[in-house]
TORPALO-343735 format. One record per residue: z, y, x of N, C-alpha, C, O in turn; residue in one letter; residue number from 0. Coordinates in Angstrom, 1 decimal, padded with zeros to 4 digits. Layout:
((Z Y X) (Z Y X) (Z Y X) (Z Y X) 'A' NUM),
...
//
This chain:
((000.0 -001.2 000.8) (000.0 000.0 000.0) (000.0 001.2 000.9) (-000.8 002.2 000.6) 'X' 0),
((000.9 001.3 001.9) (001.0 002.5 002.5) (-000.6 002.3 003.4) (-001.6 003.1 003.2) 'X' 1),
((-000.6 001.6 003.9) (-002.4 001.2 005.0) (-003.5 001.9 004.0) (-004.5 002.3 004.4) 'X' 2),
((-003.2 001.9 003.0) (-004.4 002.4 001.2) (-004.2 004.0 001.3) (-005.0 004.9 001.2) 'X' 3),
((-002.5 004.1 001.5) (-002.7 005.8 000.9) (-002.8 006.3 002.3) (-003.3 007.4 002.4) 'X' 4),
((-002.5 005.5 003.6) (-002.8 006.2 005.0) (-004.4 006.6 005.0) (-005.0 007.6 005.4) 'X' 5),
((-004.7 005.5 004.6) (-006.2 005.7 004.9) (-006.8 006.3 003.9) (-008.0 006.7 004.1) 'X' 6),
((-006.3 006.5 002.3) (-006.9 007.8 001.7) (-006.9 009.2 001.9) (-007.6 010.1 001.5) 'X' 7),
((-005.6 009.2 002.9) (-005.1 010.8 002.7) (-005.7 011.2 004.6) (-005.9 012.4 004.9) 'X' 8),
((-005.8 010.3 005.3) (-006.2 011.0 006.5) (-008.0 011.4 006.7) (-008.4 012.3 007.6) 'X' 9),
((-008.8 010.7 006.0) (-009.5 012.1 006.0) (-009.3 013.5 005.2) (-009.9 014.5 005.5) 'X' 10),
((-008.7 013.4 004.3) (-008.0 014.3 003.9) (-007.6 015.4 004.4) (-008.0 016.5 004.0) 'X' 11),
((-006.5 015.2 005.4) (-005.7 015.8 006.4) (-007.1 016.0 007.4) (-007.0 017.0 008.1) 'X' 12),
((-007.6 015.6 007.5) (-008.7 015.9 008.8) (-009.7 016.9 008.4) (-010.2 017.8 009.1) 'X' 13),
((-010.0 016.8 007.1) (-010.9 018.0 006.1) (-009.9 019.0 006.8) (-010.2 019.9 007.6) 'X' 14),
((-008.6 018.8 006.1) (-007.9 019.9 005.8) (-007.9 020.9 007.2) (-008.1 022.1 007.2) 'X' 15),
((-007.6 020.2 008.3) (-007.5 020.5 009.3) (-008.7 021.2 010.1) (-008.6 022.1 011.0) 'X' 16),
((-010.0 020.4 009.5) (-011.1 021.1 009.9) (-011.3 022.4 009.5) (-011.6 023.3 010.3) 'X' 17),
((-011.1 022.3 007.9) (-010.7 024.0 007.5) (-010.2 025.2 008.2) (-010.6 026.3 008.6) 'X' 18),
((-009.0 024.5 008.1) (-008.3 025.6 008.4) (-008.6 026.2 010.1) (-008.2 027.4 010.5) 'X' 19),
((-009.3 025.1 010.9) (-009.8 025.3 012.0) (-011.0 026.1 011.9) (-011.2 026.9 012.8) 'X' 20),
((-011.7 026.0 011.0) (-012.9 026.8 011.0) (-012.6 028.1 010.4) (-013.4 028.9 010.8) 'X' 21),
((-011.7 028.4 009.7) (-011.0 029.8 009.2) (-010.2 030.4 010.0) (-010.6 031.5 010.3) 'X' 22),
((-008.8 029.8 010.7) (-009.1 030.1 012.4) (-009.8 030.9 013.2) (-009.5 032.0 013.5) 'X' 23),
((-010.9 030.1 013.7) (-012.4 030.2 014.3) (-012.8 031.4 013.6) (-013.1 032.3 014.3) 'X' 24),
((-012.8 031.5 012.4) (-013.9 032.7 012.0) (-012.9 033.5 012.2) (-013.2 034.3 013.2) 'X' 25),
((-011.8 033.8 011.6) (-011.1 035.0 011.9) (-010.8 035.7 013.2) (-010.8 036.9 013.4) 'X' 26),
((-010.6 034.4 014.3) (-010.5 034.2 015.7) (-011.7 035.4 016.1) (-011.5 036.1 017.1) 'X' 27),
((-013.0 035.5 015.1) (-014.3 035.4 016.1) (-014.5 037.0 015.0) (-015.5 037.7 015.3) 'X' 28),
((-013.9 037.5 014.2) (-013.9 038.3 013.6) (-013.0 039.9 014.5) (-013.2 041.1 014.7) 'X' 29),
((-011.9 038.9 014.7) (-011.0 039.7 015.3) (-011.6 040.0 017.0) (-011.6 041.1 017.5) 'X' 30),
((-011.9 038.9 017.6) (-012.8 039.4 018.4) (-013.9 040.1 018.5) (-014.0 040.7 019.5) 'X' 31),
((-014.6 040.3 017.8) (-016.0 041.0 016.9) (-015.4 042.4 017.1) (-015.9 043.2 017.8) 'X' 32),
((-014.0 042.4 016.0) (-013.4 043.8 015.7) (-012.5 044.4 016.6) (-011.9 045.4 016.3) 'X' 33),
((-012.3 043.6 018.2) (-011.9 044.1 019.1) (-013.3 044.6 020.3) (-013.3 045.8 020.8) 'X' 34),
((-014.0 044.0 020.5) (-015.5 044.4 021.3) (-015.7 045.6 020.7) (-015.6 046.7 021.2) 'X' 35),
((-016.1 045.5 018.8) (-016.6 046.5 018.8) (-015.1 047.7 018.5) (-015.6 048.8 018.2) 'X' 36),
((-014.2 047.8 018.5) (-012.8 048.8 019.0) (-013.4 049.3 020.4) (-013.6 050.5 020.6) 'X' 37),
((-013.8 048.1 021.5) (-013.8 048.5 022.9) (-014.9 049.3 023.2) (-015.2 049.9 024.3) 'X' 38),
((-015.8 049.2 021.9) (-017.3 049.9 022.4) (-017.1 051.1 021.9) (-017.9 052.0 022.3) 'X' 39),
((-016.0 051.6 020.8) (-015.7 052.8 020.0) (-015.0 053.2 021.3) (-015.5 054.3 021.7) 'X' 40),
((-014.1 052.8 021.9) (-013.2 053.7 022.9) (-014.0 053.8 023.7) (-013.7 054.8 024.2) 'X' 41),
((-015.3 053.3 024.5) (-016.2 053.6 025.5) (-016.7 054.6 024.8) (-016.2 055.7 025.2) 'X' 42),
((-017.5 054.7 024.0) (-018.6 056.0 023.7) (-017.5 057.0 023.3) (-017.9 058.2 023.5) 'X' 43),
((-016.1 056.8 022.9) (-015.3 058.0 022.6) (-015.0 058.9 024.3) (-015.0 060.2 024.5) 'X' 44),
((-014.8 057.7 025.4) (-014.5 057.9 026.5) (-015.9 058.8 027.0) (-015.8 059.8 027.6) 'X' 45),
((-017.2 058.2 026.7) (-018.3 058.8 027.1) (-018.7 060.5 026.5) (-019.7 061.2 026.8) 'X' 46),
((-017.8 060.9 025.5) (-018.3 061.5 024.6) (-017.4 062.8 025.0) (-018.0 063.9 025.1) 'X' 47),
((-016.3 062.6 025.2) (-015.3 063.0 025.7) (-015.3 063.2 027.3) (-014.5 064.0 027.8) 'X' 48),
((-016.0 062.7 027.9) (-016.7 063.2 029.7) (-017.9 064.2 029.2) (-018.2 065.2 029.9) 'X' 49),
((-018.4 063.9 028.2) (-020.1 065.1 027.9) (-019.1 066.1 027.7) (-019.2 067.1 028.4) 'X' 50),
((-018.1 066.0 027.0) (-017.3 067.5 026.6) (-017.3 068.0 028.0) (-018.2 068.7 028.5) 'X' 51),
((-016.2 067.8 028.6) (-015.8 068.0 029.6) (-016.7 069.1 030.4) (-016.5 070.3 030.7) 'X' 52),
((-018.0 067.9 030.5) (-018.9 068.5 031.3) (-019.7 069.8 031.0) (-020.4 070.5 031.7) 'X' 53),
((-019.4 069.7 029.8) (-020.6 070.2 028.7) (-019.1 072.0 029.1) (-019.5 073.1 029.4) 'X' 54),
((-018.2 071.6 029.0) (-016.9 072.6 029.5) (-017.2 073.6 031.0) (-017.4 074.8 031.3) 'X' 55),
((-017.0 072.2 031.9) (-017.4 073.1 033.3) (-018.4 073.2 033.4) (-018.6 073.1 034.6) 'X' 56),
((-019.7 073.4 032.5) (-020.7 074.2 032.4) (-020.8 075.4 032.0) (-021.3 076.4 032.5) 'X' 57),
((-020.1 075.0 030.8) (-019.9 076.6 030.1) (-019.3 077.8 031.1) (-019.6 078.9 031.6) 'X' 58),
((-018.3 076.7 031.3) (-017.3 077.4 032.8) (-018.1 078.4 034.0) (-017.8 079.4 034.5) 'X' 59),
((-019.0 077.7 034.1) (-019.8 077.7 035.3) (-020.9 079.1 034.9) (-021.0 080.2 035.4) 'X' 60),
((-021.4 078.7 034.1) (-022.1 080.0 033.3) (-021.3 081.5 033.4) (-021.5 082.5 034.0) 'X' 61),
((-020.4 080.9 032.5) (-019.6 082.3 032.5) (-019.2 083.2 033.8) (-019.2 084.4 033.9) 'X' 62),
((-018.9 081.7 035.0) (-018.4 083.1 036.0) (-019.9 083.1 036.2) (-020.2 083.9 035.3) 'X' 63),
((-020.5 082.9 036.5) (-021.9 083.2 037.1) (-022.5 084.8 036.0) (-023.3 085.7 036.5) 'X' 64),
((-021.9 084.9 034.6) (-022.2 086.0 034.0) (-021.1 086.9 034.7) (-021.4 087.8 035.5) 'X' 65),
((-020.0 086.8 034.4) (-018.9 087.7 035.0) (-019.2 088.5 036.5) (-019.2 089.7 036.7) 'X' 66),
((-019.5 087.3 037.4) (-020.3 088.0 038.1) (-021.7 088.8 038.2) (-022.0 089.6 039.1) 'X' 67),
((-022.4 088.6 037.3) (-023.9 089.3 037.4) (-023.3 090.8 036.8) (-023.6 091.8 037.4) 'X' 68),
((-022.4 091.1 035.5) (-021.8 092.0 035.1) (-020.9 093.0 036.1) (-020.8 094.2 035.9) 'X' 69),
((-020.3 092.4 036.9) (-019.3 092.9 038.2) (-020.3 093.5 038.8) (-020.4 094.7 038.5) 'X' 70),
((-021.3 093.0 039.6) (-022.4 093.4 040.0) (-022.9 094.7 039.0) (-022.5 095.8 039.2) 'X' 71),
((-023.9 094.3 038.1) (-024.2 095.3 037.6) (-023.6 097.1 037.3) (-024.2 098.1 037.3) 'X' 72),
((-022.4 096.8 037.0) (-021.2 097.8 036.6) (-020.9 098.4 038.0) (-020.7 099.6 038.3) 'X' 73),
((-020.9 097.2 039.2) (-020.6 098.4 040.8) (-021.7 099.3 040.9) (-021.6 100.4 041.4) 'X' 74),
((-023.2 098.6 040.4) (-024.7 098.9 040.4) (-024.2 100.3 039.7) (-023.7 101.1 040.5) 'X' 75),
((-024.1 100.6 038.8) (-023.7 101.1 037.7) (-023.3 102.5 038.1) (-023.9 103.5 038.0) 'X' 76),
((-022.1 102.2 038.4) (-021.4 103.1 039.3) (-021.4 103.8 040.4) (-020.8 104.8 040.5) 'X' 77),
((-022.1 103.2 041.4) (-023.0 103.9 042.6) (-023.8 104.7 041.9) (-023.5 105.9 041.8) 'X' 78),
((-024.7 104.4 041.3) (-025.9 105.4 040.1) (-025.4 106.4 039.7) (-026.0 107.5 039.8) 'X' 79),
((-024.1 106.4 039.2) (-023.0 107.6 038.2) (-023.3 108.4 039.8) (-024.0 109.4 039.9) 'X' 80),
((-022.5 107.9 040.8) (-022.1 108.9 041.7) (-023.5 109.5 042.5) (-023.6 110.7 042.5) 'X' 81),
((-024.4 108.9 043.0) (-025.3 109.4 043.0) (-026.1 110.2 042.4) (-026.8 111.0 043.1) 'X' 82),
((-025.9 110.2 041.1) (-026.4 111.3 039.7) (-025.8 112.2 040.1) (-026.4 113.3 040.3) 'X' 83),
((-024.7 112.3 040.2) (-023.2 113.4 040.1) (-023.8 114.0 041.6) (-024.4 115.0 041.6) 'X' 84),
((-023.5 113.2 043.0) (-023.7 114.4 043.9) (-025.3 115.3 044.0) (-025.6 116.5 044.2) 'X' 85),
((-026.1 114.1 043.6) (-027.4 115.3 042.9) (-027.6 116.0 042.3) (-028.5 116.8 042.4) 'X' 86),
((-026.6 116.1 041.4) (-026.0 117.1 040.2) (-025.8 118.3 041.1) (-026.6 119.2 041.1) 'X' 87),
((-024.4 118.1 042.1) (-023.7 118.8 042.7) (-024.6 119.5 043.9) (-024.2 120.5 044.4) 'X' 88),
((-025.7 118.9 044.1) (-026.1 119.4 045.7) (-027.9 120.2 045.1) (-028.7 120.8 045.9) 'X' 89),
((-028.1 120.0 043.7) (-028.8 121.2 043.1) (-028.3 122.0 042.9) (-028.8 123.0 043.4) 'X' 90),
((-026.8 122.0 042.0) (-026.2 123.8 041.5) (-025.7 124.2 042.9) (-025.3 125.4 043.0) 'X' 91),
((-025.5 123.4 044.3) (-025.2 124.2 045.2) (-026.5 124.7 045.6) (-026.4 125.6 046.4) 'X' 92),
((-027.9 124.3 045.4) (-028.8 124.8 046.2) (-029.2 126.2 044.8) (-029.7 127.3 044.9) 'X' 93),
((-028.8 125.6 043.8) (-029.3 127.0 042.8) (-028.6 128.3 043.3) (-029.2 129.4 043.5) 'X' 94),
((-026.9 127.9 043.6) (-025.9 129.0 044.1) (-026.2 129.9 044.7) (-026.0 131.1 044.6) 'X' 95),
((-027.2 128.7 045.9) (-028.0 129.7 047.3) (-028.4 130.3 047.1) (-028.0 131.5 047.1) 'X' 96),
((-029.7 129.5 046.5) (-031.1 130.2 046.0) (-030.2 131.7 045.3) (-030.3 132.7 046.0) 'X' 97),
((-029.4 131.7 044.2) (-028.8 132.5 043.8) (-028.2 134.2 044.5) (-028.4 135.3 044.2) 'X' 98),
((-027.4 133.4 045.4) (-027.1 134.0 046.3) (-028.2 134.8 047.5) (-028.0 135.8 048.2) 'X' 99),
((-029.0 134.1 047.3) (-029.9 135.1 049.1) (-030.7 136.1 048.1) (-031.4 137.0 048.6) 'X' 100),
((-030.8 135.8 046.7) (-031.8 136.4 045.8) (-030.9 137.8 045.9) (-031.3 139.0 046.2) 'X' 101),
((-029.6 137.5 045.5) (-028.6 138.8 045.6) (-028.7 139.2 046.7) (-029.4 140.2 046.6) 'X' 102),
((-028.2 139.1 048.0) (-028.6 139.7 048.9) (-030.0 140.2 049.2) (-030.1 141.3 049.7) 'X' 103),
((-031.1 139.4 049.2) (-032.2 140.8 048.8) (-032.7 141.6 048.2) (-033.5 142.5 048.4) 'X' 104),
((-031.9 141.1 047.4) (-031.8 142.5 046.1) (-030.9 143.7 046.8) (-031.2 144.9 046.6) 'X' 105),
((-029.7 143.1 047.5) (-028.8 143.9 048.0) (-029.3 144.8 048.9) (-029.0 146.0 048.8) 'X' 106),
((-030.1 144.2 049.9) (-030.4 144.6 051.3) (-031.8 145.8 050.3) (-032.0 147.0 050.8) 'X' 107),
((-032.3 145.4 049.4) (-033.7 146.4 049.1) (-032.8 147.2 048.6) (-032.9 148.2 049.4) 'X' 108),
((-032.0 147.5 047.9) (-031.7 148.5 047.2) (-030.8 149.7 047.9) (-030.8 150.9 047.6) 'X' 109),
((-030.0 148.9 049.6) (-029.6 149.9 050.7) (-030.9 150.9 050.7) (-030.9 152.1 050.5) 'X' 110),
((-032.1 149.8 051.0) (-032.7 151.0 051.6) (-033.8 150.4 052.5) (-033.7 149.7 053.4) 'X' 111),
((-035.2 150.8 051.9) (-036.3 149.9 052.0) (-036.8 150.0 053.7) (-036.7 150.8 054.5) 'X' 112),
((-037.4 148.9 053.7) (-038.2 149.3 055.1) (-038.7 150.6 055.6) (-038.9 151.5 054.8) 'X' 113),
((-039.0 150.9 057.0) (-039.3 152.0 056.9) (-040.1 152.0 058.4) (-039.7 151.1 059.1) 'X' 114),
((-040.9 152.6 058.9) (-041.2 153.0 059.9) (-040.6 153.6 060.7) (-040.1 154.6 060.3) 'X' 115),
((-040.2 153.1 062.3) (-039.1 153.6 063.4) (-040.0 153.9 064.4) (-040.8 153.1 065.0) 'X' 116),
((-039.7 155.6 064.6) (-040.6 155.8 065.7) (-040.1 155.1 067.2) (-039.8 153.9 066.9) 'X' 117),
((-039.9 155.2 068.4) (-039.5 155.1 069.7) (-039.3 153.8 069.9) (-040.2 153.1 069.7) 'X' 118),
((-037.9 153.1 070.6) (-038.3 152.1 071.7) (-037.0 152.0 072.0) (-036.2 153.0 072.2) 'X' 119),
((-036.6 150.6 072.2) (-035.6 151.0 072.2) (-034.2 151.2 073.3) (-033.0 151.1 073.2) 'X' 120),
((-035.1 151.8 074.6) (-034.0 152.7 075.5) (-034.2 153.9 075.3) (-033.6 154.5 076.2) 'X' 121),
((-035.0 154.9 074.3) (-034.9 155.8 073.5) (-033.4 155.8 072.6) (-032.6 156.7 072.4) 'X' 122),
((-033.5 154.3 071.9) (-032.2 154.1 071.1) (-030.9 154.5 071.7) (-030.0 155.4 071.4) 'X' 123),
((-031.0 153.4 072.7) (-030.0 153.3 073.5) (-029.6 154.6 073.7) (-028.6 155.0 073.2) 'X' 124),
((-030.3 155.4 074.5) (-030.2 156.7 074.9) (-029.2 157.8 073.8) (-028.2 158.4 074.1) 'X' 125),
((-030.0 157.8 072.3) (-029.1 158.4 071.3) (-028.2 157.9 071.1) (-027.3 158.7 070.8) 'X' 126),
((-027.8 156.8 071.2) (-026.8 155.8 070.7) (-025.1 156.2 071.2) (-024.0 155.8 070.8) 'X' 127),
((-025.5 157.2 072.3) (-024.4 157.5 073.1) (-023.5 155.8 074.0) (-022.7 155.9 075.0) 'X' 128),
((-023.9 154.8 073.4) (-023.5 153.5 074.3) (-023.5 153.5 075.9) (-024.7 153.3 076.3) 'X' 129),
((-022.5 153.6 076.9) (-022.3 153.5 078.3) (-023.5 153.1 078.7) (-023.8 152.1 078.0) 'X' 130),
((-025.0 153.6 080.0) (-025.7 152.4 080.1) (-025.5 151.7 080.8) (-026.6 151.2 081.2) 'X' 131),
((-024.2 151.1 081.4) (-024.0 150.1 081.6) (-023.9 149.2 081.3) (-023.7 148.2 082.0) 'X' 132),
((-023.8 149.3 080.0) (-023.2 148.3 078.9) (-025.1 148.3 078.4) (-025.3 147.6 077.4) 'X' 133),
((-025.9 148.7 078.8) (-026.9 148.6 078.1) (-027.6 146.8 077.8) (-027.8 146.2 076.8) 'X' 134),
((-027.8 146.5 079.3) (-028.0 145.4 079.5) (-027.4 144.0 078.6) (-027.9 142.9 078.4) 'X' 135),
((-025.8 144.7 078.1) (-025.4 143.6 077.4) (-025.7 143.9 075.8) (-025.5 143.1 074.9) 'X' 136),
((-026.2 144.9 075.5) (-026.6 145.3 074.5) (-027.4 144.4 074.0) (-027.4 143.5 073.2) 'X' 137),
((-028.5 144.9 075.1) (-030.2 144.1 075.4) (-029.5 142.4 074.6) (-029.4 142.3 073.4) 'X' 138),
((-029.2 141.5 075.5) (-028.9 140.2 075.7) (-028.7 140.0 073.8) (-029.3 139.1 073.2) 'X' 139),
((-027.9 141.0 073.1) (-026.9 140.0 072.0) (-028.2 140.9 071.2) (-028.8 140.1 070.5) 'X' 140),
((-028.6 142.0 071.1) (-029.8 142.6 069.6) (-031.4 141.6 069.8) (-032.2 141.3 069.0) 'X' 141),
((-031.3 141.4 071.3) (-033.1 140.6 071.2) (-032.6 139.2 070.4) (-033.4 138.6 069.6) 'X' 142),
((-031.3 138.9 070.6) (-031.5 137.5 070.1) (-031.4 137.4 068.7) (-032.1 136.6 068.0) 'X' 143),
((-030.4 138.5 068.2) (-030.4 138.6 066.8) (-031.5 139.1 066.1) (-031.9 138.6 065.0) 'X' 144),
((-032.1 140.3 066.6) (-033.5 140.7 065.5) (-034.5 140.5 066.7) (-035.6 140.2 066.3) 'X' 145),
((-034.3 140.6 067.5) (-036.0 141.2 068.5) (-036.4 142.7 068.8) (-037.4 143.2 069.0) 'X' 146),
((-034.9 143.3 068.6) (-035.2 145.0 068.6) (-036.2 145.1 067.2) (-036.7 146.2 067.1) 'X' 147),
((-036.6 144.4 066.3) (-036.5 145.1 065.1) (-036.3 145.9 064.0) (-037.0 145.4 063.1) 'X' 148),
((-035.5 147.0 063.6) (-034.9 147.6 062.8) (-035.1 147.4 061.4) (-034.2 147.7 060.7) 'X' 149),
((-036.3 146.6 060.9) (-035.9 146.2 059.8) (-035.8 144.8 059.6) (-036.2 144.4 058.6) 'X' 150),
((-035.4 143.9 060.5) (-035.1 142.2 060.7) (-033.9 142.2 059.6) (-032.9 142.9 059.7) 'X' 151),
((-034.4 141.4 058.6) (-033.8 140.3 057.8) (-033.4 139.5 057.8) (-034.5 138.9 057.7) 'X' 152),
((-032.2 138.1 057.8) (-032.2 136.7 057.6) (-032.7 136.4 056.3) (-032.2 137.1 055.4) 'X' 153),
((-033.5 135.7 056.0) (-033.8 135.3 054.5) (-032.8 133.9 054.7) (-033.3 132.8 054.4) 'X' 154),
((-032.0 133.9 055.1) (-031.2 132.5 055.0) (-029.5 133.3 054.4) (-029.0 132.8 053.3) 'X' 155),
((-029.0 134.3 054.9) (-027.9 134.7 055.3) (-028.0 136.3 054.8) (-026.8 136.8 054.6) 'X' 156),
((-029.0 137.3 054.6) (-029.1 138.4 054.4) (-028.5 139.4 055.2) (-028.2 140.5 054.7) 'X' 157),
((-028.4 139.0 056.7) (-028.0 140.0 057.3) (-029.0 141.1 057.8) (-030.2 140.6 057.7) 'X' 158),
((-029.0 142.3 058.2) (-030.0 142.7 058.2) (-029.7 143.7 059.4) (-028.5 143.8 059.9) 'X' 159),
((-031.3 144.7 060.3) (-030.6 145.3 061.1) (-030.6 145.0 062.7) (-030.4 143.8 063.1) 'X' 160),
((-030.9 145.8 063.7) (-030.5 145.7 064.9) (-029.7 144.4 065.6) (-030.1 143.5 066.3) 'X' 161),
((-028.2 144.8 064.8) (-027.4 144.3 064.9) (-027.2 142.8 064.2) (-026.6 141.9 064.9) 'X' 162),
((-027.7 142.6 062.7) (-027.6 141.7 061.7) (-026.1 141.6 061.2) (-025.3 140.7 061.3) 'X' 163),
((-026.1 142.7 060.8) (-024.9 143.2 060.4) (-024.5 142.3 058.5) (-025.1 142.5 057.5) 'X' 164),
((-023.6 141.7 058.5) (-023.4 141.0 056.9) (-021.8 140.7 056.7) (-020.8 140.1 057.1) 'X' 165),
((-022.2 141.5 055.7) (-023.1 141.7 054.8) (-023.9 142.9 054.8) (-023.3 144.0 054.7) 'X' 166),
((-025.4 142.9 054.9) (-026.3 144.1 054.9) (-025.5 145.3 054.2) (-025.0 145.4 053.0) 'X' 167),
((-025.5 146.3 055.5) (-025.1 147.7 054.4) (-023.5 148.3 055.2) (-023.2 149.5 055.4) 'X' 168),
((-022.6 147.0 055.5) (-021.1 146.9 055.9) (-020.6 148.3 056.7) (-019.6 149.0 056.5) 'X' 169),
((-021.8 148.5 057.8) (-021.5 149.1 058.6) (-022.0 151.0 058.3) (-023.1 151.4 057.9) 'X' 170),
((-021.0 151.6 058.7) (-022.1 153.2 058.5) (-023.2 153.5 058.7) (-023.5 153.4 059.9) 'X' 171),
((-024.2 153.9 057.9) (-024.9 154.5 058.6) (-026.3 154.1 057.5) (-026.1 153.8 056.3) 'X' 172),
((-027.4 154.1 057.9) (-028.5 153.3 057.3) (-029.2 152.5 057.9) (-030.0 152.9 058.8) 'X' 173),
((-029.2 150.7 057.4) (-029.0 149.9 058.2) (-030.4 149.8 059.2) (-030.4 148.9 060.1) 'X' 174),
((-031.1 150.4 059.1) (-032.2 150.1 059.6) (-032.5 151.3 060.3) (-033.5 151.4 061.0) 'X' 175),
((-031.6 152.2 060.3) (-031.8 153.3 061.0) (-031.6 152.7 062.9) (-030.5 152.8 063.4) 'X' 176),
((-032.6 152.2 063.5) (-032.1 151.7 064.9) (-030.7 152.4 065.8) (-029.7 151.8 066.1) 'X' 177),
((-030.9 153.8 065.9) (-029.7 154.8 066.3) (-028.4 154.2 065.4) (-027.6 153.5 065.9) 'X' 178),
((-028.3 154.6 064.2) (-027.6 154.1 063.6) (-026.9 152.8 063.6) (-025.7 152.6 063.8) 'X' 179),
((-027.4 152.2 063.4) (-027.1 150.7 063.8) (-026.9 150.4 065.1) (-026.4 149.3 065.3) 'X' 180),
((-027.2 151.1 065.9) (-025.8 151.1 067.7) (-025.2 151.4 067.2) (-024.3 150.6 066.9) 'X' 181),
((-025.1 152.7 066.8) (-023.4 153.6 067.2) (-023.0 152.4 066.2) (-022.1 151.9 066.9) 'X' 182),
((-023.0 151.6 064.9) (-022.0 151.1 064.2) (-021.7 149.9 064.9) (-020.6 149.7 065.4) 'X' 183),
((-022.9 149.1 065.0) (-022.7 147.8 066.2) (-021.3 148.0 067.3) (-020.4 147.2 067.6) 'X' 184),
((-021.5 149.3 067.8) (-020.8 149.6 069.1) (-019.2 149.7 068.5) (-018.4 148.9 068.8) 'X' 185),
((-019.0 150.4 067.9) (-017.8 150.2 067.3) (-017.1 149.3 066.6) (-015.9 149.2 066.5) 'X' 186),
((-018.4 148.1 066.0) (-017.7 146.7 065.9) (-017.3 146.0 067.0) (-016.2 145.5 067.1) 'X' 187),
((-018.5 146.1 068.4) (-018.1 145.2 069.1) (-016.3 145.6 069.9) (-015.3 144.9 070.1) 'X' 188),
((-016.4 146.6 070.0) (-015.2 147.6 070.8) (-014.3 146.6 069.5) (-014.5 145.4 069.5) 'X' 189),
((-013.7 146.9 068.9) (-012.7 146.6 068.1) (-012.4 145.3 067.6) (-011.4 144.9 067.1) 'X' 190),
((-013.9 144.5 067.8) (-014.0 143.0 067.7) (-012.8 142.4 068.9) (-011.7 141.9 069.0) 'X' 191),
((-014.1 143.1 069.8) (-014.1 142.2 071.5) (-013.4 143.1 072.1) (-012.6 142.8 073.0) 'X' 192),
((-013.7 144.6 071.7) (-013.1 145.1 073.3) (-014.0 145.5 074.1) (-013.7 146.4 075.0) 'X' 193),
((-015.8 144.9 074.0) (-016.7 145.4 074.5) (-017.6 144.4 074.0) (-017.6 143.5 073.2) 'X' 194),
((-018.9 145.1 075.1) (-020.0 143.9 074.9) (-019.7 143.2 076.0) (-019.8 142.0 075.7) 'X' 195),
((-019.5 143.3 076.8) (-019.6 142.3 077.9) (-018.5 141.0 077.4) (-018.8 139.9 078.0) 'X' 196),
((-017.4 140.9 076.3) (-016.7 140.1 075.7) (-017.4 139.6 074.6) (-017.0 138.6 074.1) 'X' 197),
((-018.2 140.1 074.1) (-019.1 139.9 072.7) (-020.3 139.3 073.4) (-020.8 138.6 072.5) 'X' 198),
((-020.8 139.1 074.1) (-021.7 138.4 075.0) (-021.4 137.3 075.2) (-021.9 136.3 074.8) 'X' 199),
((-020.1 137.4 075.9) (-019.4 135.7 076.4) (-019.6 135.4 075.0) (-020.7 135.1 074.7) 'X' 200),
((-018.7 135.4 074.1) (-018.7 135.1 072.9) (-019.9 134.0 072.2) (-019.9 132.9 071.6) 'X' 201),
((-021.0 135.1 072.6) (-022.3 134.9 071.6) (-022.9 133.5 072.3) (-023.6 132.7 071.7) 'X' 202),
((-022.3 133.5 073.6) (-023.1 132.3 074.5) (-022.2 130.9 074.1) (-022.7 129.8 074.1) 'X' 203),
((-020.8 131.2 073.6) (-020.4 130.2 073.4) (-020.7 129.3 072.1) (-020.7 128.1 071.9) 'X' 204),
((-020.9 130.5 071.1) (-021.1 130.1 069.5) (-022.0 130.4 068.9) (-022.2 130.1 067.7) 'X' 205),
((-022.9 131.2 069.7) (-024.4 131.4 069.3) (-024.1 132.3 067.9) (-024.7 132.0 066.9) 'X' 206),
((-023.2 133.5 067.9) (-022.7 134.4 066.6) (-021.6 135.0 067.2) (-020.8 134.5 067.9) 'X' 207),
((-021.7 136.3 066.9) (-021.2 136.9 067.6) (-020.0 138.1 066.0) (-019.2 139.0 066.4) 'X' 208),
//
């Protein structure tokens, strides 16, 4: 009896077994299935997640690369400002000039216009009442400043005159008057220098006397 129900019930048990083996197995091969594909979600999450990254110190990378082109630009920028500005500045000083020398020849014409000078000038000298010993140093500091001219101008400076007396006019007398412009000359130099012969050294050292 028992040899009847042994041998009914063990394939039975062997079905059963097979079952439950093959359900097992599939679950086994499911849960592996749903672990690979877990392992392939964390890979592409991992790969996806390095694009960031990269896709980051790119951005990164850009930006200083703008930061700098802008740094750049704006020092660009600013050299240009200052440049503008001393160009600004080094026209209204050349207008000023211009301004200025226009006033002094306006200044110097309205003293008192050119004029025709008769004589020569150890004639001058002579009226001038000037020591002629001192003539010679006379000679040295008026050739250099007009050329014995009487009506020599700077159109730079507006001095004018024998002497180039400036501001045109300063000294007594009328400036183009050659006589005149000794005796005033001579009294600058005397109370300048002391004489000509000190107003000479002078003139040699600084070329102005």
């Amino acid at each position: 009896m028992f040899n009847k129900v042994k041998a009914w019930i063990l394939p039975i048990l062997v079905a059963v077994l097979i079952t439950i083996n093959a359900v097992v197995l599939t679950q086994f091969s499911d849960t592996s299935q749903k672990l690979v594909e877990s392992q392939s979600t964390v890979v592409k999450t991992k790969n996806e997640l390095q694009g960031v990254s990269e896709a980051r110190r790119q951005l990164e990378t850009e930006k200083t690369t703008i930061d700098t082109s802008l740094k750049e630009e704006r020092l660009k920028t600013e050299s240009l400002n200052k440049e503008n500005e001393q160009l600004k500045a080094n026209l209204q000083a050349k207008k000023e000039a211009q301004a200025k020398l226009a006033s002094q020849t306006r200044t110097v014409q309205n003293i008192a216009p050119a004029v025709n000078v008769s004589g020569n000038k150890a004639s001058w000298l002579a009226a001038s009442g000037i020591p002629q010993h001192e003539w010679g140093y006379v000679d040295q500091i008026v050739s250099r400043e007009s050329s014995w001219n009487p009506n020599a101008v700077n159109k730079s400076s507006g001095a004018c005159g024998l002497g180039q007396q400036l501001p045109c006019g300063k000294w007594a007398g009328a400036w183009n008057d050659p006589v005149a412009a000794l005796v005033a000359q001579h009294g600058y130099v005397k109370a300048r220098y002391g004489g000509y012969a000190q107003a000479v050294a002078f003139w040699n050292a600084n070329k102005w006397y």
